[in-house]
N, C-alpha and C positions, 0 to 999 in steps of 0.2 A: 923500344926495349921494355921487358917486364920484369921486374926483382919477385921475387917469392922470398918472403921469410916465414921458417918451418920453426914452431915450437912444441912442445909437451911434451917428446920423449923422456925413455929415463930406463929404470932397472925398475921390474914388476915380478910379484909371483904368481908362479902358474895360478892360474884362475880369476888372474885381478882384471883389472881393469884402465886403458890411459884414454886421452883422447889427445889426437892430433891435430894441429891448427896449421895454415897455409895462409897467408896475407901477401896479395897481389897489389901491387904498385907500379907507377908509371904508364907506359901506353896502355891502356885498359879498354878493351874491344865492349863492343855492346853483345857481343856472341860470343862467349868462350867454355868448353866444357874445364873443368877443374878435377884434378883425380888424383889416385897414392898409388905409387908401383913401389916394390921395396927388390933388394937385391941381397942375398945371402952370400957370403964366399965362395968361389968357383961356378958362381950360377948367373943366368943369364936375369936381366931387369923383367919384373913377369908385374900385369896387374896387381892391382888389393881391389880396389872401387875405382868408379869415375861417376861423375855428376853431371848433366847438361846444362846451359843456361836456363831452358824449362823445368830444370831438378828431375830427370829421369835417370837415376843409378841405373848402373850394373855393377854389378860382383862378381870378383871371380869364385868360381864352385868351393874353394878352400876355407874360402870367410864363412858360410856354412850357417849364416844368420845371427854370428856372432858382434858383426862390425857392423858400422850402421853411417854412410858416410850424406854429408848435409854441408847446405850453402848460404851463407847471406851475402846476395849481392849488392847490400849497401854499403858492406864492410869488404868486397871484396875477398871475402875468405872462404875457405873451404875446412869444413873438420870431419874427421875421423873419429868417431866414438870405437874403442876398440873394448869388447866385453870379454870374459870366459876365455884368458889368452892363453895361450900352450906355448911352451919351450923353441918348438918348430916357426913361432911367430917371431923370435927372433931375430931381427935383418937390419941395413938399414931403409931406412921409409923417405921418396922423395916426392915431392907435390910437384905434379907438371901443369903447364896453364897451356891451352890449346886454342889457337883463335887463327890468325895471319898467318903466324910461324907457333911453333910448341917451346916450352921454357921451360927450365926443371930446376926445378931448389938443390941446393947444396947437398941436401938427404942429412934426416936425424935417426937417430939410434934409438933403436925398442930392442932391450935388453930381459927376455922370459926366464928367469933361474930363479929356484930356492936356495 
């Protein structure tokens, strides 16, 4: 098994700025891609980023060169640098670990309002 603990969420205003953290524990593959999908109310779980073992992002079209997602594999983590946020970025955010089997964190809350 693999625990994920998610930090840095919070309440931000339009335009600021959070970053996300993901800290992988227990069976720890030598191969794992690392990523943030977040979920809004009445919607379905959609990307944000993912990261490969090699560090090859992708982004979904929305983040728009806003977000900037990065890995240190000696710490087992995964961050989310989230810039220039809009109101619409509001959901919550869950760090999935993909390797054997997929594992998803509990999801933190990014909160966009003035």
């Amino acid at each position: 098994q693999v625990q994920l603990a998610e930090s840095g969420g919070g309440l931000v205003q339009p335009g600021g700025s959070l970053r996300l953290s993901c800290k992988a524990s227990g069976r720890i593959a030598c191969i794992a891609s690392m990523g943030w999908y977040r979920l809004a109310p009445g919607e379905k779980r959609e990307l944000v980023a993912d990261i490969s073992s090699n560090n090859i992002p992708v982004y979904a079209e929305f983040v728009e060169g806003r977000f900037t997602i990065s890995r240190d594999n000696a710490k087992s983590t995964v961050y989310l640098q989230m810039n220039s946020l809009k109101p619409e970025d509001t959901s919550i955010y869950y760090c999935r670990y993909s390797a054997y089997r997929m594992f998803w964190g509990q999801g933190i809350q990014v909160t966009v309002s003035s």
